[in-house]
Kinemage of the C-alpha trace (Angstrom):
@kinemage 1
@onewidth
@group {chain A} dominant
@subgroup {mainchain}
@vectorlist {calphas} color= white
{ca unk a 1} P 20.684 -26.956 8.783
{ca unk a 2} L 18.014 -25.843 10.982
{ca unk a 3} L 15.865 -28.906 12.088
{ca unk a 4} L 11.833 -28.868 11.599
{ca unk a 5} L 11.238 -28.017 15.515
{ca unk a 6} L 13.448 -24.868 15.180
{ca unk a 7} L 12.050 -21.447 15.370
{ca unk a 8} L 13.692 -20.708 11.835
{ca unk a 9} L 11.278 -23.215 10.404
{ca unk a 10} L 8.309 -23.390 13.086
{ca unk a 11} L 5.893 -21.949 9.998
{ca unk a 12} L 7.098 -24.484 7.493
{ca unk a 13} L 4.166 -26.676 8.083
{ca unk a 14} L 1.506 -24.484 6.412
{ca unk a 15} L 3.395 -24.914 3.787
{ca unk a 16} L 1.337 -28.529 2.995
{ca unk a 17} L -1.214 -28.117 0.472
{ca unk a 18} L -4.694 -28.316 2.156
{ca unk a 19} L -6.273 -31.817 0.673
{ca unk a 20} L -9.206 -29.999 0.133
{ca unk a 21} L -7.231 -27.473 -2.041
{ca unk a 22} L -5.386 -30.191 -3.796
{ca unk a 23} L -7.608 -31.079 -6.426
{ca unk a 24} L -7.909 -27.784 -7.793
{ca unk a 25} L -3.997 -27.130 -8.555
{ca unk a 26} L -3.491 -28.298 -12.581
{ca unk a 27} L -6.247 -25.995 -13.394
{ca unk a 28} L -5.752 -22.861 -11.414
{ca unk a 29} L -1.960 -23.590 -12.594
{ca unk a 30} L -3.199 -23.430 -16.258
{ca unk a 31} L -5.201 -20.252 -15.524
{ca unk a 32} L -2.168 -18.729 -14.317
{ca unk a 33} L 0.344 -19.938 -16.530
{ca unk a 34} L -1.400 -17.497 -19.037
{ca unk a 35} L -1.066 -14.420 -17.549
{ca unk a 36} L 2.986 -14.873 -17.773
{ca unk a 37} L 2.856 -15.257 -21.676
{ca unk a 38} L 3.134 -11.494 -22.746
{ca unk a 39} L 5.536 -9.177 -24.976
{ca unk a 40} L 4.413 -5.799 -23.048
{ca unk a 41} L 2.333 -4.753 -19.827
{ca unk a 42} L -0.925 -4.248 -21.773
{ca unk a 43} L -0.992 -7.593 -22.836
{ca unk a 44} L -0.192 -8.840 -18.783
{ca unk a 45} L -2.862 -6.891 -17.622
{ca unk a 46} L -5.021 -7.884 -20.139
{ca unk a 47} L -3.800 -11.740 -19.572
{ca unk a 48} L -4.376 -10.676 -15.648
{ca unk a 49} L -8.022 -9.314 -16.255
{ca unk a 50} L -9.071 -11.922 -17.964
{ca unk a 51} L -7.873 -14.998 -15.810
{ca unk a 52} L -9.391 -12.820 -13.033
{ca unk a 53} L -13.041 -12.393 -14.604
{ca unk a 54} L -12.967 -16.542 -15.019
{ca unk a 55} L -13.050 -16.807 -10.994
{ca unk a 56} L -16.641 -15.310 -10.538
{ca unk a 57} L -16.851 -12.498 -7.032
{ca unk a 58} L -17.549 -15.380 -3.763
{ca unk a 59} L -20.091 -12.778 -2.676
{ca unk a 60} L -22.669 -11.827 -5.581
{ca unk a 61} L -24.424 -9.514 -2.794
{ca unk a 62} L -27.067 -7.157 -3.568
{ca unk a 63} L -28.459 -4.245 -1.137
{ca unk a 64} L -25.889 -1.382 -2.344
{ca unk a 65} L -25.509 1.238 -4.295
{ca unk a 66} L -22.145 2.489 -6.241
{ca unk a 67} L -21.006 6.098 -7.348
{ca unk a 68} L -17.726 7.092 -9.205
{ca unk a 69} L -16.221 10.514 -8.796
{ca unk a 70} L -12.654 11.886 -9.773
{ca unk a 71} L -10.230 13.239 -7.224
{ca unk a 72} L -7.416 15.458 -8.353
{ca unk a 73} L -4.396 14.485 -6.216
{ca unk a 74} L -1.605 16.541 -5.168
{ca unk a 75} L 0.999 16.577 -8.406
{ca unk a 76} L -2.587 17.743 -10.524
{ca unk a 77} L -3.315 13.878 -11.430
{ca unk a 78} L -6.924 12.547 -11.013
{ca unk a 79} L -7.696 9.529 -9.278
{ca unk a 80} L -10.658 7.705 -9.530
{ca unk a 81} L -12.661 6.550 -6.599
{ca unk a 82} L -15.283 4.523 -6.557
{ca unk a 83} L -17.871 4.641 -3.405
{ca unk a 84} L -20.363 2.125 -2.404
{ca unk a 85} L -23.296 2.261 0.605
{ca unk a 86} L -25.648 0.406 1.860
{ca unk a 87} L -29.319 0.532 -0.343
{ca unk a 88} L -31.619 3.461 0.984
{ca unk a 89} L -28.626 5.116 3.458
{ca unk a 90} L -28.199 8.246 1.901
{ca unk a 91} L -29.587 10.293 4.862
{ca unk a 92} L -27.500 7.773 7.290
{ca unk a 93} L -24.119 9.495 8.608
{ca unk a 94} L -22.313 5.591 8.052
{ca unk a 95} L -19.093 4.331 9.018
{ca unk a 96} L -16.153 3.998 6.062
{ca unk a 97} L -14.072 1.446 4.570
{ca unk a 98} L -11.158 3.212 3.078
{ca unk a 99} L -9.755 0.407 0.737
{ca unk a 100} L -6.329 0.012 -1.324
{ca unk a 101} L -6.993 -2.860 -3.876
{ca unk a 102} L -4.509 -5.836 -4.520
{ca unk a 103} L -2.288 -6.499 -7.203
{ca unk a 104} L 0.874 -6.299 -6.771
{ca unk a 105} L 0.394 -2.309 -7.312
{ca unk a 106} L 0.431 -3.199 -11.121
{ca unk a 107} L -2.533 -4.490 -11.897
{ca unk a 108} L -6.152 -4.567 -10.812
{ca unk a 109} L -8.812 -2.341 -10.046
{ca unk a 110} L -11.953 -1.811 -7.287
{ca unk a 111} L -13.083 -5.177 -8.629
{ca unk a 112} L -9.959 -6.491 -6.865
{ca unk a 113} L -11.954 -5.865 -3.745
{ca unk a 114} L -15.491 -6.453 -4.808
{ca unk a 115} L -16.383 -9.171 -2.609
{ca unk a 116} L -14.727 -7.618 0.678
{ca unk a 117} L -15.883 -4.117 -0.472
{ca unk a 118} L -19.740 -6.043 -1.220
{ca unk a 119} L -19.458 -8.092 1.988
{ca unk a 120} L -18.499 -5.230 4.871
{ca unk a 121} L -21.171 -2.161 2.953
{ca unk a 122} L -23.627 -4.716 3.260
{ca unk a 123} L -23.190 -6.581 6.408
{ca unk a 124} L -21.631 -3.921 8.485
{ca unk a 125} L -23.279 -1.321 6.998
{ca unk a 126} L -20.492 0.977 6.155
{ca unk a 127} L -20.047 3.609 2.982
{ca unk a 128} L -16.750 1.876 1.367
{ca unk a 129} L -14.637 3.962 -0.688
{ca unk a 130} L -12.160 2.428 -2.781
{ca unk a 131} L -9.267 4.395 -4.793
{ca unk a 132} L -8.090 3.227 -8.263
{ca unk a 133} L -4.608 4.471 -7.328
{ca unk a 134} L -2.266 4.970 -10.286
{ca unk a 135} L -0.132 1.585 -10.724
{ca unk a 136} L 3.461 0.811 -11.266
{ca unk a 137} L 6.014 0.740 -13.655
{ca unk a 138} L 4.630 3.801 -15.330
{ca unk a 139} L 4.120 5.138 -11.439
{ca unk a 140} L 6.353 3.799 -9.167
{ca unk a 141} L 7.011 4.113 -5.439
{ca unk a 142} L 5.742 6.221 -3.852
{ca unk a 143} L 2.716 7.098 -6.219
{ca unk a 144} L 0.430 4.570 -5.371
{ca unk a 145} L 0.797 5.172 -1.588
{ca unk a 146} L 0.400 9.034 -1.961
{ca unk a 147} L -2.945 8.974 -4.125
{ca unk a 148} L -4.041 7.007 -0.988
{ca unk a 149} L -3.233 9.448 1.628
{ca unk a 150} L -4.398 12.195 -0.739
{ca unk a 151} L -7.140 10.353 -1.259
{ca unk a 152} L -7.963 9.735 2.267
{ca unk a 153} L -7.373 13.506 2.915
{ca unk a 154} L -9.861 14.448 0.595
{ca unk a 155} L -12.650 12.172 1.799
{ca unk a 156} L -12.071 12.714 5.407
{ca unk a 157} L -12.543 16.654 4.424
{ca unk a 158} L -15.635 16.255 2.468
{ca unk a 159} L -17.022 13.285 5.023
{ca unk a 160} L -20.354 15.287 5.041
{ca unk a 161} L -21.020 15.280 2.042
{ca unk a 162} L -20.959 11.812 1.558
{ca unk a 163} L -23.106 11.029 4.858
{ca unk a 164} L -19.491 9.710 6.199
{ca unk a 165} L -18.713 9.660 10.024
{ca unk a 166} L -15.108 10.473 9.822
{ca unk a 167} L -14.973 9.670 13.778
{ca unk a 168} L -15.809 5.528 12.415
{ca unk a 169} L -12.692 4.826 9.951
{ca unk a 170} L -11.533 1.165 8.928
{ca unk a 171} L -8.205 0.775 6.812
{ca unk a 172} L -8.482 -2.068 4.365
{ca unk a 173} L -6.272 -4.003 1.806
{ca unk a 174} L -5.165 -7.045 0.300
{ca unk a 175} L -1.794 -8.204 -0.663
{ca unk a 176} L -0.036 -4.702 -2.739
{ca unk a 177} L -3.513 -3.126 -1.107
{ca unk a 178} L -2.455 -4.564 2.224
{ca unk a 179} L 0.795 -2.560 2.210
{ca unk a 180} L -0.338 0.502 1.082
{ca unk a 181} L -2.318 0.592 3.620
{ca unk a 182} L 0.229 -0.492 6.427
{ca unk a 183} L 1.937 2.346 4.917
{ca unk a 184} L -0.739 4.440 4.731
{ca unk a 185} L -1.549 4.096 8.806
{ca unk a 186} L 2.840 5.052 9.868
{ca unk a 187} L 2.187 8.014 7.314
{ca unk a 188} L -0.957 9.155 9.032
{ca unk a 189} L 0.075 8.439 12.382
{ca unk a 190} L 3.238 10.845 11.624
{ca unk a 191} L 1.440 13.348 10.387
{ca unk a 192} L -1.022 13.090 13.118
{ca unk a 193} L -4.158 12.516 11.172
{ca unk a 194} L -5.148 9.032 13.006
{ca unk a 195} L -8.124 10.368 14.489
{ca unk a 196} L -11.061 8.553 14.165
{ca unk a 197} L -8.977 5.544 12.228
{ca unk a 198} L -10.326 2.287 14.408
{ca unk a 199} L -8.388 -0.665 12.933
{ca unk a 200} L -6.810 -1.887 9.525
{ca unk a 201} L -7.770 -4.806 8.084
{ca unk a 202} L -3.967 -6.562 6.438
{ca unk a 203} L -5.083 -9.490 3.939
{ca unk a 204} L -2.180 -11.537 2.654
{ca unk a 205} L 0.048 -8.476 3.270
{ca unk a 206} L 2.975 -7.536 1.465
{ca unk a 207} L 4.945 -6.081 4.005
{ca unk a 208} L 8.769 -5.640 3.270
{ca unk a 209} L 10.731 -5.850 0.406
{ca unk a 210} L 12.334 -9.046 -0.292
{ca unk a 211} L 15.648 -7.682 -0.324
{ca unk a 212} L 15.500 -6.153 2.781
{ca unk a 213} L 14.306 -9.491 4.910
{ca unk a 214} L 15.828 -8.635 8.014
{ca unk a 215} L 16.773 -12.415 8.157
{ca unk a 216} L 18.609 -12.646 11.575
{ca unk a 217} L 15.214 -10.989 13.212
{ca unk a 218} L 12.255 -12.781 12.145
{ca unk a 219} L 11.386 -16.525 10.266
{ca unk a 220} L 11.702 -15.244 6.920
{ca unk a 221} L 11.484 -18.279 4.570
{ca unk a 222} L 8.031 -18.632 3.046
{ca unk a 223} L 9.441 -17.000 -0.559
{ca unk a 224} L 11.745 -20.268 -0.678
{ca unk a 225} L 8.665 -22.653 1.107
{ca unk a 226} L 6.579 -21.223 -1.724
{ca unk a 227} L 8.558 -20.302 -4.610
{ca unk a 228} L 6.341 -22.880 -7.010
{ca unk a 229} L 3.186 -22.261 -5.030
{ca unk a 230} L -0.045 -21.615 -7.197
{ca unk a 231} L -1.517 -18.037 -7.847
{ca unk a 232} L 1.488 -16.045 -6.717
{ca unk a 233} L 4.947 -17.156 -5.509
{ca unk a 234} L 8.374 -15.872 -4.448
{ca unk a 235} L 9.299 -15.267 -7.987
{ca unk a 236} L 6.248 -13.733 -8.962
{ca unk a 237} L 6.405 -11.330 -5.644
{ca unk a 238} L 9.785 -10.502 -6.819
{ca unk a 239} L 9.060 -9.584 -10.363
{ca unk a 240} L 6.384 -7.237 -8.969
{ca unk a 241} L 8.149 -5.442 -6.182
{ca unk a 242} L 10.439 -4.439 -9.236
{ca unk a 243} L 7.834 -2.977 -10.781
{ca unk a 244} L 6.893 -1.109 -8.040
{ca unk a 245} L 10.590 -0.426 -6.269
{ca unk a 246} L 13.395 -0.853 -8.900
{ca unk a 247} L 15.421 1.095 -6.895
{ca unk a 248} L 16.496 -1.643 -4.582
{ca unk a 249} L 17.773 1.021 -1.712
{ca unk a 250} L 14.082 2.103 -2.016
{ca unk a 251} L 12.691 -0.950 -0.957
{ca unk a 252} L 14.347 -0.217 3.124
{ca unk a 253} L 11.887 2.881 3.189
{ca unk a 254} L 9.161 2.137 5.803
{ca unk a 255} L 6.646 3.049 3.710
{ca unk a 256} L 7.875 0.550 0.935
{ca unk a 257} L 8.636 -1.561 3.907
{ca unk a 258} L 6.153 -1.118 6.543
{ca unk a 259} L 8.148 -4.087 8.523
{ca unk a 260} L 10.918 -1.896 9.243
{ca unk a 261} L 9.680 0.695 10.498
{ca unk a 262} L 11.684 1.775 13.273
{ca unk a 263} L 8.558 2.624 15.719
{ca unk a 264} L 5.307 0.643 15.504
{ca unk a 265} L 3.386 1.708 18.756
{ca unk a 266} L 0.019 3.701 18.271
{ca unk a 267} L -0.911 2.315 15.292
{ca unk a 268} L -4.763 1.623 14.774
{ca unk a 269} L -5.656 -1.846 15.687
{ca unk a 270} L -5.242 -4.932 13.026
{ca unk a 271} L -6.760 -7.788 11.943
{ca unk a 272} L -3.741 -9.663 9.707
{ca unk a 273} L -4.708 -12.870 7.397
{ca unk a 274} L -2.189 -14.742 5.960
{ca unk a 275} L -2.597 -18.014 3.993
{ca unk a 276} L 0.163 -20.930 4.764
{ca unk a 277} L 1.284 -21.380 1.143
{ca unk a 278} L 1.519 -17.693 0.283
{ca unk a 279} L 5.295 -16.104 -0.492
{ca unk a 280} L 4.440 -13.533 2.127
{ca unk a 281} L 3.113 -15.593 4.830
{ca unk a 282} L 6.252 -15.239 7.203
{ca unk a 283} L 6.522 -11.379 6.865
{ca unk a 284} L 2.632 -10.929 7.685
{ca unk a 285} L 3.063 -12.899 10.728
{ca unk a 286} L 6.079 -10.792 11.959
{ca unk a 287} L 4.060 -8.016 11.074
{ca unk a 288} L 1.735 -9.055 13.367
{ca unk a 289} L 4.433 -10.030 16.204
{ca unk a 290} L 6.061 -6.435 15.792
{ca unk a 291} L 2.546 -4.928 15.786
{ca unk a 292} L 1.837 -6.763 19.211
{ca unk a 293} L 5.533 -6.090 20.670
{ca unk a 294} L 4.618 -1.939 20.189
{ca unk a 295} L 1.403 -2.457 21.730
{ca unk a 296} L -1.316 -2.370 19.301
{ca unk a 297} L -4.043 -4.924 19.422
{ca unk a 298} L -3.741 -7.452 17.050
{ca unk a 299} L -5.837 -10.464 15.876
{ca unk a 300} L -3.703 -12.693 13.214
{ca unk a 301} L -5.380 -15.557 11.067
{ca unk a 302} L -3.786 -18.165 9.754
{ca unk a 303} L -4.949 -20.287 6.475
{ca unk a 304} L -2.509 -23.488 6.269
{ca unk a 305} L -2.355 -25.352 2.918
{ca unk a 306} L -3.711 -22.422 1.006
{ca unk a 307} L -1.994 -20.299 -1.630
{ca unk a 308} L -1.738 -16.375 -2.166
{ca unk a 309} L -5.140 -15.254 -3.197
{ca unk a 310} L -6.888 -18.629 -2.768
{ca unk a 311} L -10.077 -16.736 -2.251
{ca unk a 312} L -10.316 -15.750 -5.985
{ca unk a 313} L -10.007 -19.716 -6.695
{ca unk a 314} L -11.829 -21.596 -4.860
{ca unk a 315} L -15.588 -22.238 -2.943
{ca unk a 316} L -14.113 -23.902 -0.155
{ca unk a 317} L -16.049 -23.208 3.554
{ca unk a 318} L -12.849 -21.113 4.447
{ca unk a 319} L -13.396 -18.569 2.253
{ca unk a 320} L -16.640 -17.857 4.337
{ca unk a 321} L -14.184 -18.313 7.388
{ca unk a 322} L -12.440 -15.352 5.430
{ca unk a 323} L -15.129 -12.846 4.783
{ca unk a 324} L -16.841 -13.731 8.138
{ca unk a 325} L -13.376 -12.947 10.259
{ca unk a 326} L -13.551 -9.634 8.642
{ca unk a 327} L -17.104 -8.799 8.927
{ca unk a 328} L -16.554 -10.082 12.876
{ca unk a 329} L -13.854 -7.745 13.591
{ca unk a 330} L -14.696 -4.078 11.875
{ca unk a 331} L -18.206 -4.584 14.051
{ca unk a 332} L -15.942 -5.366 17.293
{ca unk a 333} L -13.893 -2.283 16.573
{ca unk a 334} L -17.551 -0.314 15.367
{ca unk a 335} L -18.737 -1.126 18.510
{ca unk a 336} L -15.689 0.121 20.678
């Protein structure tokens, strides 16, 4: 057995529940518990909705506007996408957020994002436009992550007329959101459509597929370390990559799996935030090491003794900490 100094178990640690945090447990356990009582996928992602609306958005920010428009995608589908700027911009060419909401790709919405998406239009002073992406099982991979690159496509073509700067691009995501968007950047770097793409923001990223861990290359143990963590654990993260990938083989493609990618250099910048008793805290931090190994500039935050999602649950000062490291780093890469 490897001992607690080894490098198998060096992240182990973050593992103990922040005393802060503590207190909060039997109730946001309760909350939770609910969404997992359900006979078909309306009622979970009604249960989901629901437990969601009870945590109120950290950052009730005012001094935007928000638009709605339909995209038709490349297999005919429309996507919704919802865009929000700064009040009074409209004549301002702005920098954009493109964001790819959390939720294990099955559930959630823009409101997933709401207090990132509030946060950055606001105090950055950005046009964010987030994509309701269609969601798995009825859309499995790779839907999701092609509405985003058509998506992105679109918007990057019609920049103009939506007072965009498509030379001022920031990639953002949480959790399912964060790897669509990991995705999302090896997909556009391939095809060569990185220009003007500055950085991608990774929030509690999801960023291989559990059955692909390449265990023997990286500390992979945080699904075991967290399997009864609150919020989201290793079991939940495995029921929802098979809603997503079902196909098991699937899961090894890169752009299930950003982690195994085979090439990593030239990808934009990232900032990568991972909280110590998430399920995917050891793959986001090898994300960040492989990230760093090809190259690319990397800042990686770390939130010991806090669970998958803790934002939604709590009014702790590190959930400023959160929004603020955020904020911080799209106007470092805005300012070149």
């Amino acid at each position: 057995m490897a001992s607690p100094s080894s490098p198998r178990t060096s992240n182990a640690w973050m593992s103990e529940v922040n005393p802060e945090f503590s207190p909060l447990i039997p109730g946001i356990n309760e909350a939770f518990k609910k969404i997992w009582t359900y006979k078909d996928m309306a009622e979970f992602r009604g249960n989901w909705t629901t437990t969601r609306a009870s945590f109120a958005p950290y950052i009730p920010l005012t001094g935007f506007t928000t638009s709605h428009l339909q995209v038709r995608v490349s297999d005919g589908a429309e996507v919704e996408v919802r865009i929000l700027r700064p009040t009074n911009s409209e004549s301002e060419e702005l920098a954009m957020l493109f964001v790819l909401h959390g939720g294990g790709w099955v559930v959630g919405g823009h409101d997933s994002e709401s207090s990132m998406s509030r946060a950055v239009c606001v105090k950055n002073r950005m046009v964010v436009v987030s994509v309701d992406y269609r969601r798995a099982p009825e859309h499995q991979f790779p839907t999701a992550l092609n509405d985003g690159y058509d998506v992105f496509k679109w918007i990057c073509a019609n920049a103009s007329a939506h007072s965009i700067d498509p030379s001022r691009i920031i990639l953002a995501g949480t959790s399912a959101g964060a790897n669509l968007i990991a995705a999302l950047a090896i997909k556009l770097r391939d095809d060569k459509l990185l220009d003007g793409v500055l950085g991608q923001v990774l929030n509690l990223p999801a960023v291989c597929h559990p059955g692909h861990f390449p265990l023997g290359k990286f500390e992979l143990n945080s699904y075991e370390q967290n399997a009864d963590a609150p919020t989201i654990n290793g079991r939940s993260m495995r029921w929802f990559w098979n809603q997503y990938c079902p196909d098991r083989d699937r899961g090894s493609d890169p752009l299930a799996s950003p982690l195994l990618a085979n090439d990593h250099a030239q990808l934009p910048p990232a900032l990568i935030q991972v909280a110590g008793m998430d399920a995917l805290r050891d793959e986001g931090i090898a994300y960040a090491g492989v990230l760093e190994k090809a190259g690319v500039p990397v800042e990686l935050k770390t939130y010991p003794g806090l669970p998958h999602g803790f934002v939604l649950a709590i009014r702790m000062e590190v959930v400023n900490d959160y929004y603020k490291a955020m904020v911080d780093w799209i106007a470092k890469r805005l300012e070149g």
